[in-house]
N, C-alpha and C positions, 0 to 999 in steps of 0.2 A: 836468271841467266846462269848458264852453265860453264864454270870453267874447266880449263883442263892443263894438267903439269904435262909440258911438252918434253920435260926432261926425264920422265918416269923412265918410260921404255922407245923414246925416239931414240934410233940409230942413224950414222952418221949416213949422207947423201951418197947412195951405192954410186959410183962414179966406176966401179967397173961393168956397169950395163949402159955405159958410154960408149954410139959408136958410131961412124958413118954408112949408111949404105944405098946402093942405087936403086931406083925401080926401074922398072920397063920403062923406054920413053927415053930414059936416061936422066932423069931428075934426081940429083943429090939430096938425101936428107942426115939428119941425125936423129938417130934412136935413142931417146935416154930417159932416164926417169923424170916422173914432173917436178915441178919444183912450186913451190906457193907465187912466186912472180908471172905465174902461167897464168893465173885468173885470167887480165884481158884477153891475151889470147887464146883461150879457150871459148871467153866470148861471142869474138869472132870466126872461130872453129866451128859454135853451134848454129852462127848466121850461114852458112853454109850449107847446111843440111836437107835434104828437101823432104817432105810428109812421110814420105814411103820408108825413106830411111832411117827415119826416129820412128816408125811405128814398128821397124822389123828390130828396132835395138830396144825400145822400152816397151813393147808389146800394145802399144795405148798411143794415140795423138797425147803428146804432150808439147806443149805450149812453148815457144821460143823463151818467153819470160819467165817460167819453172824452171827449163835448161839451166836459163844462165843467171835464176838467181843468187846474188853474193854469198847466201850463208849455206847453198849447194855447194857453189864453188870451191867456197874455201876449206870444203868436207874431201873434193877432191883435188885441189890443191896443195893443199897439208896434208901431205901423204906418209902417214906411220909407216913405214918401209918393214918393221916386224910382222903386221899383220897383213898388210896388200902393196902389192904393186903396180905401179900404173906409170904404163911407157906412153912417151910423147914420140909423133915423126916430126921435127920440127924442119921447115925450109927456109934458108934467108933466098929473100929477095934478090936478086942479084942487082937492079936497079935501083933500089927504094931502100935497101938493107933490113927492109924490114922481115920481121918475123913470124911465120906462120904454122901454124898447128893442123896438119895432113889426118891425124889419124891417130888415135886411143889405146892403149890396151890396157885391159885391168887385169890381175889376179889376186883375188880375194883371198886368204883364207877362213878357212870353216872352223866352227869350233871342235867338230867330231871327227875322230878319224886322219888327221893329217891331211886332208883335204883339201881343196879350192876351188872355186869359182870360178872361169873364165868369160870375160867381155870382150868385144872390139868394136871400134866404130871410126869409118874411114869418109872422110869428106867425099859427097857426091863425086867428086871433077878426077880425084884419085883412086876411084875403085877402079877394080879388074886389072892391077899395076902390081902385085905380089905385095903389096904393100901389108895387106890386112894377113897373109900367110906368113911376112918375116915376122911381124908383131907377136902371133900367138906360138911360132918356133920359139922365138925369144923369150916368152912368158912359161911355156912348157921348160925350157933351158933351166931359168928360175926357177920352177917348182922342185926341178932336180934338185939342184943346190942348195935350197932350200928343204931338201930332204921329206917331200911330201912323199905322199904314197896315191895320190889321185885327184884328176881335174875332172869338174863336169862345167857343162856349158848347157846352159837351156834357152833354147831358140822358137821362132814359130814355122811351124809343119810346112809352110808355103816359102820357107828362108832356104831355097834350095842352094844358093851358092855358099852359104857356111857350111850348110851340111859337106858338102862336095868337098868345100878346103878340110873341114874337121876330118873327115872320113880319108885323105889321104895322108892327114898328121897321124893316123893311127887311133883315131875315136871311135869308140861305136856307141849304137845307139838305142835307145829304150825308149818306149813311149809312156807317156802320163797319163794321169789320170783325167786331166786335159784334154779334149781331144782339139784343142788349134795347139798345141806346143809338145815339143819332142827333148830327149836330155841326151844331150853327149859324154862321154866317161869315157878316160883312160887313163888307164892304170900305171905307174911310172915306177 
């Protein structure tokens, strides 16, 4: 078993990427980094999902019980804020109070180059709501401030609605060596 000093280079809970904002529809959410008590609802985030949608976000069927196993989770739950960030759309219930998990965004970074990653992945029932374009505004926001010099994003060739949002954040794009999957880049 592996341990790890959380204290090495954990920084404190960015609470200035704290925010509310609306979608289409008019549904309230909050945008803000994960936190390690998100595991259940992440959980439940990934019961959500329908085939199509985890195949265009992990490029493969991958299995409800890989998604949401615990010691996945708590890889992105425990989120080292130095190296990646990863924003939650969180919604309370307005009935029930309870708490839900709308939608993802990661930004990795790279080892080379000041670089990173970018991810999203938005619950069936709230796509096509601006939802998954405030995520990755706000993850490009971050990579500023964070003094990167570039994001890419690698998708598959048939993921036309990323391409579409990427392409109007100002991405372009290169093809792989791959021929099912295409890379996004923009340079900040």
């Amino acid at each position: 078993m592996t341990t790890t000093n959380l204290n090495a280079t954990t920084r404190p809970y960015p609470s200035q990427y704290v925010s509310p904002w609306t979608m289409k529809g008019g549904i309230e959410v909050t945008i803000r980094p994960i936190r390690a008590e998100d595991e259940p609802s992440m959980v439940k985030f990934h019961e959500t999902l329908s085939d199509r949608t985890v195949y265009l976000r992990y490029f493969s069927s991958l299995s409800l019980a890989a998604r949401t196993a615990h010691e996945r989770l708590v890889r992105i739950c425990f989120s080292d804020y130095e190296r990646e960030m990863v924003l939650v759309a969180e919604y309370r219930d307005p009935q029930s109070g309870e708490l839900h998990i709308l939608g993802v965004g990661r930004l990795n970074k790279l080892q080379a180059d000041k670089a990173a990653e970018l991810a999203v992945l938005i619950a069936d029932q709230y796509q096509h709501r601006g939802l998954g374009s405030e995520l990755l505004r706000r993850l490009i926001q971050i990579a500023r401030d964070e003094k990167l010099s570039r994001i890419v994003a690698e998708m598959l060739r048939d993921d036309l609605a990323i391409q579409t949002t990427l392409r109007r954040l100002g991405f372009r794009f290169r093809l792989l060596g791959d021929p099912t999957s295409v890379q996004a880049v923009l340079d900040l």
